[in-house]
C-alpha positions as CSV (number, residue, x, y, z in Angstrom):
1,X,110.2,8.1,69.6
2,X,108.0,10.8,68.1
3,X,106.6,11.6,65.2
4,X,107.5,14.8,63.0
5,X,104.8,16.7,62.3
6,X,103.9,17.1,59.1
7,X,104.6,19.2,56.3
8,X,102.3,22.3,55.5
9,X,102.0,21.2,51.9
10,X,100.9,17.4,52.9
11,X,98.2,18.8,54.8
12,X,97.1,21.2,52.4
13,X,96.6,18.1,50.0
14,X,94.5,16.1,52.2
15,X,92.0,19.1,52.6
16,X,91.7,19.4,48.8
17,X,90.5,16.0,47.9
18,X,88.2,16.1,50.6
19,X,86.3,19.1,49.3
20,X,86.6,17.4,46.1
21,X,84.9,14.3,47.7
22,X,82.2,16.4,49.0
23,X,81.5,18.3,45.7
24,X,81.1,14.8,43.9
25,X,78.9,13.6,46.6
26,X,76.5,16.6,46.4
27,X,76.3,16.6,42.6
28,X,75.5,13.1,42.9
29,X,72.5,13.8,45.2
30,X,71.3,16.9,42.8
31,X,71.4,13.9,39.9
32,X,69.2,11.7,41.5
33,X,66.8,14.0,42.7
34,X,66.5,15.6,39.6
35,X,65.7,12.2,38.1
36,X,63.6,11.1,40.7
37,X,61.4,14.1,40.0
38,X,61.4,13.7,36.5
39,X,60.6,9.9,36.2
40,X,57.9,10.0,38.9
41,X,55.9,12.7,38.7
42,X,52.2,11.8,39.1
43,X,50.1,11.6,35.4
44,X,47.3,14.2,34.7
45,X,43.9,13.2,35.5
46,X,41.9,12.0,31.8
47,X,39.6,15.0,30.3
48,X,36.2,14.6,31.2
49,X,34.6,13.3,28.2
50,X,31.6,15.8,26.5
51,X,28.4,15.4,27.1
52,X,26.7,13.9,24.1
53,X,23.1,15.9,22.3
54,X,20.2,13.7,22.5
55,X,16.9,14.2,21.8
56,X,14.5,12.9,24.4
57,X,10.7,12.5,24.7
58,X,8.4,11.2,28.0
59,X,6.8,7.8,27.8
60,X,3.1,8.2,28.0
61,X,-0.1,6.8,28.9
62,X,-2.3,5.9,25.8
63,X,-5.5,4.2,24.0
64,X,-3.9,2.4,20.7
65,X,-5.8,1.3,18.4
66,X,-4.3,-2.1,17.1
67,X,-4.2,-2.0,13.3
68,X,-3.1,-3.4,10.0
69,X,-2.6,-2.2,6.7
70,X,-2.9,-3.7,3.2
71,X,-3.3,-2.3,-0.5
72,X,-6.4,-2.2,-1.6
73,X,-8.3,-0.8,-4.9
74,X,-11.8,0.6,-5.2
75,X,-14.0,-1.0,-7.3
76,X,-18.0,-0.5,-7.4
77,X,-20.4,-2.5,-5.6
78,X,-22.1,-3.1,-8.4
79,X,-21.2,-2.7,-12.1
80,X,-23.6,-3.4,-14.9
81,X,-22.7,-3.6,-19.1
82,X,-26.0,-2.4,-20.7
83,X,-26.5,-4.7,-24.1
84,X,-28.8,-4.3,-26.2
85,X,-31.5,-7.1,-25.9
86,X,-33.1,-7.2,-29.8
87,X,-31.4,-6.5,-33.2
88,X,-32.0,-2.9,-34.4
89,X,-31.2,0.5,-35.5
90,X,-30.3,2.3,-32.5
91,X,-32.6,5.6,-32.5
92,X,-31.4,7.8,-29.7
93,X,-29.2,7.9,-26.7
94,X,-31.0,9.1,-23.3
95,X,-28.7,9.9,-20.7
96,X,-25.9,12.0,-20.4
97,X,-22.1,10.5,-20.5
98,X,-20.6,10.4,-17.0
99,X,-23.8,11.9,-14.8
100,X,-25.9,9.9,-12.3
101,X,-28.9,7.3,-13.2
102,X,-31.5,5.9,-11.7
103,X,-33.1,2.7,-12.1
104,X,-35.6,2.0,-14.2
105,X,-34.0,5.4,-16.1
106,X,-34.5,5.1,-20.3
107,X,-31.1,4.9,-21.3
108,X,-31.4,4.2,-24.9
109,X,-33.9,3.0,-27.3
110,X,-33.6,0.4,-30.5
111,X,-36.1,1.0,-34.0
112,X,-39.2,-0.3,-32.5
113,X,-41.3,-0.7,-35.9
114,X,-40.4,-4.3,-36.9
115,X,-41.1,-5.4,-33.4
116,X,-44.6,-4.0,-33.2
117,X,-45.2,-5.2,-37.1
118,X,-44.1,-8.4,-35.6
119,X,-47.0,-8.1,-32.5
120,X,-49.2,-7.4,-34.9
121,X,-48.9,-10.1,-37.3
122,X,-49.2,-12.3,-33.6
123,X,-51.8,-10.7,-32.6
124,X,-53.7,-11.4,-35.8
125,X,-53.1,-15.4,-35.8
126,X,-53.7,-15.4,-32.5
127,X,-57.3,-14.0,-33.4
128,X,-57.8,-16.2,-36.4
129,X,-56.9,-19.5,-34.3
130,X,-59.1,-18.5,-31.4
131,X,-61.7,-18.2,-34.0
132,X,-60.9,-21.6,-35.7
133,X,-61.4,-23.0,-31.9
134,X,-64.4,-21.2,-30.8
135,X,-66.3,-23.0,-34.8
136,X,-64.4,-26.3,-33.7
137,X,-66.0,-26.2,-30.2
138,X,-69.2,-25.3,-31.7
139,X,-69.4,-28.6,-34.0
140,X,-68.2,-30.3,-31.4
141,X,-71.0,-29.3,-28.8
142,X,-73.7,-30.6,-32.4
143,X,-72.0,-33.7,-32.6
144,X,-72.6,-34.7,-28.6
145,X,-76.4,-34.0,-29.4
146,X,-76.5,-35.7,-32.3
147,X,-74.8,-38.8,-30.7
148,X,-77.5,-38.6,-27.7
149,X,-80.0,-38.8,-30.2
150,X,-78.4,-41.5,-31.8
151,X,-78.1,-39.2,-35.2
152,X,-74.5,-39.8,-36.0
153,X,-71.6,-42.4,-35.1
154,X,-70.1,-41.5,-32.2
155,X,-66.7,-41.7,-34.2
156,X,-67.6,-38.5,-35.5
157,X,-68.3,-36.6,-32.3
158,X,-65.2,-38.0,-31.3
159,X,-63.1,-37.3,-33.9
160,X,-64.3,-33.4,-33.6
161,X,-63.0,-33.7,-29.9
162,X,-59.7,-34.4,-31.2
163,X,-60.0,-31.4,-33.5
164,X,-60.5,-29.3,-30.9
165,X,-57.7,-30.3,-28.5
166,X,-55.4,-29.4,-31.7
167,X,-56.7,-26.2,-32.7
168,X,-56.6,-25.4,-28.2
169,X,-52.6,-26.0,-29.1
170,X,-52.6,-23.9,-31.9
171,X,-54.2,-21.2,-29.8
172,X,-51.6,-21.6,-27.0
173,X,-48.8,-21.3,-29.6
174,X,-50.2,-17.9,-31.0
175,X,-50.5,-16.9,-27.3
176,X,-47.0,-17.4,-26.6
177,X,-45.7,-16.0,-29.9
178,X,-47.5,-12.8,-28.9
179,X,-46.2,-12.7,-25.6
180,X,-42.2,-13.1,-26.8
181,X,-43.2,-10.3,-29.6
182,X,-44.5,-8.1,-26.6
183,X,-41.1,-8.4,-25.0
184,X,-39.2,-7.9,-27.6
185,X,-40.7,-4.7,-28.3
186,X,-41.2,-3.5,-24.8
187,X,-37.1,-4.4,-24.9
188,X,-36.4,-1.6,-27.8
189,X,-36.2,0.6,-24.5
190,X,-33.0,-0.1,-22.7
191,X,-33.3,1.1,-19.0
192,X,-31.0,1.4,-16.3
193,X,-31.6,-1.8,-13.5
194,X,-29.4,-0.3,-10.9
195,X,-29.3,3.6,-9.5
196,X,-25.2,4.9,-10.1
197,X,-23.2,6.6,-12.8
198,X,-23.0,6.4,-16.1
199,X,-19.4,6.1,-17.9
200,X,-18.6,7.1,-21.8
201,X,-20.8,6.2,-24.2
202,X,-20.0,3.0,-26.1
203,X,-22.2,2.8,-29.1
204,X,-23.9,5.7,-31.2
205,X,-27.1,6.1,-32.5
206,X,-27.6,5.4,-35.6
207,X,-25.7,2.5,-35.3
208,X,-27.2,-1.1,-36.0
209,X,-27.0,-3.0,-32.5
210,X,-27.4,-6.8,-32.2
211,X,-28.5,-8.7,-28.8
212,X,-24.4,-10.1,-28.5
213,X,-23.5,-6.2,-27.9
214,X,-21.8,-6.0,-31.8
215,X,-22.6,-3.3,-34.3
216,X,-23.1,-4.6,-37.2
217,X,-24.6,-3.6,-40.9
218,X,-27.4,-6.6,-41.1
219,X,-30.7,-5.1,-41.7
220,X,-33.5,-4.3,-38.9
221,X,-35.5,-7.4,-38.5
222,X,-37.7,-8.5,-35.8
223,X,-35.5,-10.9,-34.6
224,X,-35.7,-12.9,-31.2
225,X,-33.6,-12.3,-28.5
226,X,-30.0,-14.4,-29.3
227,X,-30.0,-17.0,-26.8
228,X,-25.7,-16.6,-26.6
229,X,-27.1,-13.2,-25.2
230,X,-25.9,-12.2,-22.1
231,X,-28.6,-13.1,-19.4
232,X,-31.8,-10.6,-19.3
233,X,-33.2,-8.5,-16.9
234,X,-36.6,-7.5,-15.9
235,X,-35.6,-3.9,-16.5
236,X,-35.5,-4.4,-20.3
237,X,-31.6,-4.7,-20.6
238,X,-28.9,-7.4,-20.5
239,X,-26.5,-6.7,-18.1
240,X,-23.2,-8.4,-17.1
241,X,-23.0,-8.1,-13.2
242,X,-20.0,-8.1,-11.3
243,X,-18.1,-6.7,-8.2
244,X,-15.9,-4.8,-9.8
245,X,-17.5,-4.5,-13.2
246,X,-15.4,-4.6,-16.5
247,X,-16.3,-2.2,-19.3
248,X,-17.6,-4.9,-21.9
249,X,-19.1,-8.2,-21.8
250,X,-18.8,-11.7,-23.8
251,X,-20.6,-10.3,-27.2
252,X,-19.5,-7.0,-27.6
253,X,-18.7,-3.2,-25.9
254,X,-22.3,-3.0,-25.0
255,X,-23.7,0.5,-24.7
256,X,-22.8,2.0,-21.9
257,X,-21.5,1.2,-18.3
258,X,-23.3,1.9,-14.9
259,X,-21.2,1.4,-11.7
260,X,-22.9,1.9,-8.1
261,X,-20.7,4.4,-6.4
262,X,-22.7,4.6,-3.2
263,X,-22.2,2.4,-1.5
264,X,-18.4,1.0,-2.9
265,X,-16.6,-1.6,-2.4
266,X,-12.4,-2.0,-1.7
267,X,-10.9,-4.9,-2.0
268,X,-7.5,-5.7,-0.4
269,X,-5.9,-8.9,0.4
270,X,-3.4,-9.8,3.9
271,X,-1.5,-13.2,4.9
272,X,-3.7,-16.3,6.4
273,X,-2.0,-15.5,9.7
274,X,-4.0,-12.0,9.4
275,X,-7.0,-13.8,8.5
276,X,-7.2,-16.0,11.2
277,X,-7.0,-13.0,13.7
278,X,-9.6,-11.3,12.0
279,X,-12.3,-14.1,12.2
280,X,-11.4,-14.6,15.6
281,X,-12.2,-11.0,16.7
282,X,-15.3,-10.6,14.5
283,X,-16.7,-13.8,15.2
284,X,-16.1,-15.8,11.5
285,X,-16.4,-12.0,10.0
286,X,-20.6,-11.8,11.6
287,X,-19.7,-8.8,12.7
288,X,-18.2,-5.9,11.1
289,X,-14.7,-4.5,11.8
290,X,-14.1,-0.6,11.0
291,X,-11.7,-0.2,7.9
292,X,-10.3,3.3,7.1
293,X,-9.2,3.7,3.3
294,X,-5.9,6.7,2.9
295,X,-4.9,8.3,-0.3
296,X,-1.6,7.0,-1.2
297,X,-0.4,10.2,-2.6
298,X,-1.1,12.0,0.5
299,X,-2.0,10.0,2.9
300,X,-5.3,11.4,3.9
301,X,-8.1,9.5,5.0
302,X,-10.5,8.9,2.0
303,X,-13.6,7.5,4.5
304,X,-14.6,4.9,6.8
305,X,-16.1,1.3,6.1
306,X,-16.5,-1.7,7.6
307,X,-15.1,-4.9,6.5
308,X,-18.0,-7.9,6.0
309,X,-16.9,-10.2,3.4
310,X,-14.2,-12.7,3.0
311,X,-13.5,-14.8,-0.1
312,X,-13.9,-18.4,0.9
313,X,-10.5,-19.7,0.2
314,X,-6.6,-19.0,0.4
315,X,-4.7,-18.4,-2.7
316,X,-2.2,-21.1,-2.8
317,X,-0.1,-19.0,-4.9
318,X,0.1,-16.1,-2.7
319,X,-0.8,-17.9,1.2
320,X,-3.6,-14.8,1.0
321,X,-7.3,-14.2,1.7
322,X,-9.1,-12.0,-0.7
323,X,-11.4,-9.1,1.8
324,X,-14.0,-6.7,0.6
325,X,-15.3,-3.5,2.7
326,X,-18.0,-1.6,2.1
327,X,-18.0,2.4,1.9
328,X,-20.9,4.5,1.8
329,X,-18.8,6.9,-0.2
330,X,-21.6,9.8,0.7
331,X,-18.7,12.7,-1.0
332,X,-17.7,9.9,-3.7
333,X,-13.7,10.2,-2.6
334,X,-13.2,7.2,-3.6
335,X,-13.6,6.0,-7.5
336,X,-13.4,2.4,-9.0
337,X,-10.7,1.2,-9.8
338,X,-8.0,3.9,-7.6
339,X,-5.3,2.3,-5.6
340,X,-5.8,2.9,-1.5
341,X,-4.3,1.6,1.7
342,X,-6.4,0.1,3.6
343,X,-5.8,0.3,7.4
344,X,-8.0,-2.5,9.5
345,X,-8.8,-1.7,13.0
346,X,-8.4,-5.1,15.0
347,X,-9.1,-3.7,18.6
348,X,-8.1,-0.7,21.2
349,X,-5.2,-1.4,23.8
350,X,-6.5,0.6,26.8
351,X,-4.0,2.8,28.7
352,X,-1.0,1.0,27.1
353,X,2.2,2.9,27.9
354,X,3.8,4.0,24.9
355,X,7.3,5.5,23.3
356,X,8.4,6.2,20.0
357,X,9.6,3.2,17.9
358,X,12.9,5.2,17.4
359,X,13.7,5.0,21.0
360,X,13.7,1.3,21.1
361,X,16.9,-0.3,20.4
362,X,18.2,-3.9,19.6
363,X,20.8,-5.9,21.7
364,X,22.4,-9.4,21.7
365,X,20.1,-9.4,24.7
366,X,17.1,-8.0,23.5
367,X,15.1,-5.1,23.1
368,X,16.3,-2.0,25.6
369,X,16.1,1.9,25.6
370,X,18.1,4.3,27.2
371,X,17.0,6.5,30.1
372,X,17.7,9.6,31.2
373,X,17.7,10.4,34.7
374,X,17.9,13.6,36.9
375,X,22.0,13.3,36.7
376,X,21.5,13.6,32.9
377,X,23.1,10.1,32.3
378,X,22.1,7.9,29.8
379,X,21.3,4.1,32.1
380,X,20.3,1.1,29.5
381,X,17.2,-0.6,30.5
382,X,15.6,-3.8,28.8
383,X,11.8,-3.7,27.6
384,X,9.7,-5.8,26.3
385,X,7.9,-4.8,23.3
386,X,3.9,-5.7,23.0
387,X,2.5,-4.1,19.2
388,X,4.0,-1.7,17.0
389,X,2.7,-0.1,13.9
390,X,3.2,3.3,12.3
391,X,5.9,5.4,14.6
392,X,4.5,4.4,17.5
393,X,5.5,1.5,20.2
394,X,3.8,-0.6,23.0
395,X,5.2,-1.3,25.9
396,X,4.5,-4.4,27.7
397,X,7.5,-3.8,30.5
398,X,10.2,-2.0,31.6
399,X,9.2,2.0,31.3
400,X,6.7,3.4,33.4
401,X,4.4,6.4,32.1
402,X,6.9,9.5,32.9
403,X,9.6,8.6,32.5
404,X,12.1,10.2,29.8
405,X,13.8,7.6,27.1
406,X,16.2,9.1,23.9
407,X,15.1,9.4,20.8
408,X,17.9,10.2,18.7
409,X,21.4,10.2,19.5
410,X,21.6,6.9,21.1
411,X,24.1,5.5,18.4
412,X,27.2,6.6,20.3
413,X,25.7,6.3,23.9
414,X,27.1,3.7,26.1
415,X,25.6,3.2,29.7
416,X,26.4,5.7,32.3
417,X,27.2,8.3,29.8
418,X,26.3,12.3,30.5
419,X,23.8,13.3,28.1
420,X,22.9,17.4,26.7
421,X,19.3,17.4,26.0
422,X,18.4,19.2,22.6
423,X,15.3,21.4,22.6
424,X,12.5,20.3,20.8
425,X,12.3,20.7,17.1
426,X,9.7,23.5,16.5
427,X,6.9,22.9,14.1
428,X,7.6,24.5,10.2
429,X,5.5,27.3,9.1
């Protein structure tokens, strides 16, 4: 039995939907390629990150000079209140306010006519009494005869002795009366005991002067030097000696002050840990450490010293030790009483290798700095720090002389980073 063939429109059907199948099929394929290439296409590389400015400097090779600094004041080595030694009008005023003076210089001079009328009247019982002696020694040398020859009880001769030993007293009294009326006059001129500069006048002439420094209106006598006086010296004025010198004494303004300005002092204080490295190095201070005193307006350097004394105890207030330096002051930079820094010298680090202190940097690890090398990358690399004062760092380990470390710009480095070095900053006009 066979089949009939079939119809033209059956067939016509058939190759319809298989065209349509095939049209489906390929769009399908267009789909997923289109989403194939849309949801994996490779990402874009990251941007290369800028390099970052720094400023960079070489580490050197050095002699550092291991210091420390204090505040200090200038006082003068020696500072000396001129009194008055006797009561008196004050005649006249010798030197000239704020100039230099030497010792043994008149400075002033007190009414010297009750002092001499005072000698004088000493000088005549002194000549009465010796007189008095030299008759009493004469009866006395009688009376011995007369007692050899058996002339006289030698109570008498005796008795004359005795005479004599008083009127020896007397005689030494008269002599010592005119010896304190000598000094009192040869005190009515007030000199200078130490060579330095004179300040403002205190006192006036004209003025009635006591020996406790007052002015006062009490009449000219020949009175004695006060014995609540400030101390006397041998120049012929009472002087109140000190360091750093005040401007009056215990009795009164005085007349004038004299302060030594060559050689000066400056004083300055530092901690007890301070101290203790000092005495070590010069050997319980025996030997003198160099001491450089700097304006504190400018900073210049006012002159050199050398420190040489130390107080002998620690403030228990402050856990400091009081130093003193000496100046020679030659130009006179430096005037009492002006506030200085002080920086101390301790000793010279020889060939130390040495960087900014801006270039070294703090860590949970430690102290580092970054380098940069021939790549220009910034590479971190821990150092150990020795001393540091001023701008300037020491090095124990970790850089070698050469080498080039950032300075500024290091805030936002991070290791391995490209660096842009910055020209150097040219000096101002």
């Amino acid at each position: 039995m066979t089949t009939p063939p079939a119809s033209p429109e059956t067939s016509t059907t058939s190759t319809r939907r298989g065209a349509r199948l095939a049209i489906a099929v390929a769009a399908l394929v267009v789909i997923a390629l289109l989403a194939w290439a849309l949801f994996h296409k490779k990402p874009a590389p990251p941007p290369k990150s800028p390099a970052v400015p720094v400023n960079v400097v070489t580490v050197s090779e050095t002699d550092v000079p291991v210091t420390i600094t204090a505040l200090g004041a200038a006082q003068a080595w020696t500072s000396d209140t001129i009194f008055s030694q006797v009561s008196g009008k004050l005649l006249r005023v010798d030197f000239k306010e704020g100039t230099q003076v030497r010792a043994g210089q008149v400075l002033a001079e007190v009414d010297p006519a009750p002092y001499r009328a005072a000698l004088m009247q000493a000088e005549g019982a002194l000549r009465r009494d010796r007189a008095t002696l030299a008759e009493a020694r004469m009866d006395l040398a009688r009376y011995q005869t007369l007692v050899k020859q058996n002339s006289i009880a030698r109570q008498t001769a005796e008795d004359q002795a005795a005479v004599v030993a008083q009127d020896e007293g007397v005689v030494q009294l008269d002599e010592g009366a005119v010896a304190a009326a000598r000094v009192n006059l040869g005190w009515c001129r007030i000199v200078s005991p130490i060579s330095g500069r004179a300040g403002v006048r205190l006192v006036d002439p004209g003025n009635l002067v006591s020996a406790s420094g007052s002015v006062s209106n009490t009449p000219s006598t020949a009175a004695p030097t006060n014995t609540a006086a400030p101390a006397a010296s041998s120049s012929g004025a009472a002087t109140t000696s000190s360091a750093g010198g005040g401007s009056g004494g215990a009795g009164g303004s005085g007349i004038v002050v004299i302060n030594q300005l060559r050689p000066i002092a400056v004083t300055f204080t530092v901690p007890q840990g301070d101290f203790q490295r000092l005495s070590a190095l010069s050997n319980g201070f025996r030997q003198p450490l160099r001491t450089e005193a700097l304006s504190q307006d400018t900073g210049a350097s006012l002159g050199l010293g050398e420190l040489g004394v130390a107080d002998n105890r620690v403030d228990p207030a402050t856990g400091t030790v009081e130093l003193k330096a000496r100046f020679p002051n030659t130009s006179e930079t430096l005037w009492p009483g002006e506030y200085v820094n002080v920086r101390l010298t301790l000793q010279t680090l020889a060939r130390a290798t040495t960087i900014p202190l801006t270039a070294v940097n703090r860590g949970p690890n430690g102290p580092f700095a970054f380098i940069v090398g021939n790549n220009r990358k910034a590479m971190m690399r821990p150092i150990k720090l020795g001393w540091s004062g001023g701008q300037t760092a020491v090095i124990d380990s970790g850089l070698r002389p050469g080498e080039v470390v950032v300075v500024d710009g290091q805030m936002v480095l991070k290791n391995g980073s490209l660096v842009r070095v910055l020209p150097a900053a040219k000096a101002g006009p």
